[in-house]
N, C-alpha and C positions, 0 to 999 in steps of 0.2 A: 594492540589488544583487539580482540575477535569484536565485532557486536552480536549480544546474543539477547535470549530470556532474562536470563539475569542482568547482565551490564544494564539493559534497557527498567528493569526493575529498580535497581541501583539509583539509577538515571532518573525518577521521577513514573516511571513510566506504568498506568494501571491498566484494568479489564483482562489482558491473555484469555479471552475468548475464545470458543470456535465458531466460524462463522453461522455454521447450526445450529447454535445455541445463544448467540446472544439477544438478549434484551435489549433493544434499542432504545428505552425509556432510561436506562441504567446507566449508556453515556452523558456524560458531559454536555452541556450545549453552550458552552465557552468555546476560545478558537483555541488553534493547536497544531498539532501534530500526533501523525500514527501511524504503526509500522504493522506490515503484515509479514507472522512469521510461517514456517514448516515445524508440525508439530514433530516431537522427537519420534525417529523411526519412519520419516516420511521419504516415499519413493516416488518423483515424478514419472508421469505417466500424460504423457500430451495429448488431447485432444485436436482430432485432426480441423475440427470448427469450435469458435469459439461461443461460450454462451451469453456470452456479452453483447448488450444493444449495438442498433448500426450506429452509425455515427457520419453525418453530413453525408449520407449514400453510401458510408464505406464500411466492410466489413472489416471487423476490427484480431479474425485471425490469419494468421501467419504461418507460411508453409512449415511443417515441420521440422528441419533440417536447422532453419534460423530461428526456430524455436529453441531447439536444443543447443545451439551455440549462446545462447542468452544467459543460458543456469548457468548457476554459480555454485560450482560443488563447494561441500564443508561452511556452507552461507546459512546462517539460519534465518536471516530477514530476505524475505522476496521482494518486500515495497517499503518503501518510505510516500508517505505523503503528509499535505497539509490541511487545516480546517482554519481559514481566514475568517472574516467579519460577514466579507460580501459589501457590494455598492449601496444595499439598503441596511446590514447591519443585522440579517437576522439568518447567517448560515452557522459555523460554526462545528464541531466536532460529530454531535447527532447528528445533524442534518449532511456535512459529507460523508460520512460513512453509509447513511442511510442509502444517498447515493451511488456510491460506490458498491454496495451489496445489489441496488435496484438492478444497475448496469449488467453486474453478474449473471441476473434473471433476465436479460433481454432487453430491458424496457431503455429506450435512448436516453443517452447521458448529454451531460450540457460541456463535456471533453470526456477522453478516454485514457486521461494519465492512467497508470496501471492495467491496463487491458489484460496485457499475457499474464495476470492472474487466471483471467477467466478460461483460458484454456489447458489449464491443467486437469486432470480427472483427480476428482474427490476434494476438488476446493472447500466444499464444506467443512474438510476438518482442519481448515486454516486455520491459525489465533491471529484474532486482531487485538491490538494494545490501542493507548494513546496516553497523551501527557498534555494538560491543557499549559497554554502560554498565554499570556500578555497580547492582543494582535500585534503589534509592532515589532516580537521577539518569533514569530512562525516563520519568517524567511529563511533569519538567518540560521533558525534552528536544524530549517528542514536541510540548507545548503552546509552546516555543519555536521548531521548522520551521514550526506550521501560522501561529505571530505573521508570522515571515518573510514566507511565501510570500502571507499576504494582507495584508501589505505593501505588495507588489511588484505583486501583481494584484486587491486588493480584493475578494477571495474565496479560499476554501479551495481545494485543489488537487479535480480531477473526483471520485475519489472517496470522497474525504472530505466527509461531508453533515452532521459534530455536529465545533465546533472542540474542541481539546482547551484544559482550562481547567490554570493552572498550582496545583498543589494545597499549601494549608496547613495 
């Protein structure tokens, strides 16, 4: 079965934001997980640089060719990610996402999971979701969407490019 808006609804899963429009006070600051979708009718359109921070020197786009072998047609999730606790206990859903959005805007990230969001054109009208969890339950949550979705499509969602493994 597909993962989509709904299943993901189904699933627990709240916000369907666009990234334009969310209110950052209005997520969660519990950990978790969240997925970034394509809203309906969306047509990629790659940007040849991306708008995303450097990251340890490196720039974080990708020549277009291996951009375009990444989509995933008929995919409505682009990203899966997670919002853990953090070593001191105060990250969490707000605050990755926050990140993740900042990234988007340039400003250096502390990693670049999800990057080839940032080089799509008209990212803005992304939705981002999430589902708060338990921390002890975001590993295997996030290693259980990515089993799903390459499932369903034999491959990871666009910008997830390392699966997540479920941890013992």
């Amino acid at each position: 079965m597909p993962i989509n808006k709904k299943t993901l609804k189904d699933d627990g899963f709240a916000g369907f934001r666009t990234f334009g429009s969310l209110e950052i006070m209005r997520i969660p600051q519990g950990t978790g997980v969240f997925a970034v979708l394509q809203p309906e009718g969306f047509k990629p359109r790659f940007l040849k640089k991306s708008t995303a921070g450097i990251f340890k020197k490196k720039d974080p786009s990708i020549p277009g060719p291996a951009l375009a072998d990444e989509w995933v047609e008929d995919a409505d999730i682009l990203y899966f990610g997670k919002a853990g606790p953090g070593s001191k206990g105060n990250r969490g859903l707000r605050r990755q996402i926050q990140e993740f959005l900042d990234f988007g805007k340039g400003k250096p990230p502390g990693h670049w999971d999800g990057r080839l969001v940032w080089q799509l054109a008209d990212s803005g009208s992304l939705l981002i979701a999430w589902k708060e969890l338990p921390a002890e339950a975001v590993n295997d949550a996030e290693a259980k969407y990515h089993a799903e979705f390459h499932a369903v499509h034999d491959r990871l969602p666009f910008a997830n490019l390392v699966q997540a493994r479920v941890r013992n």
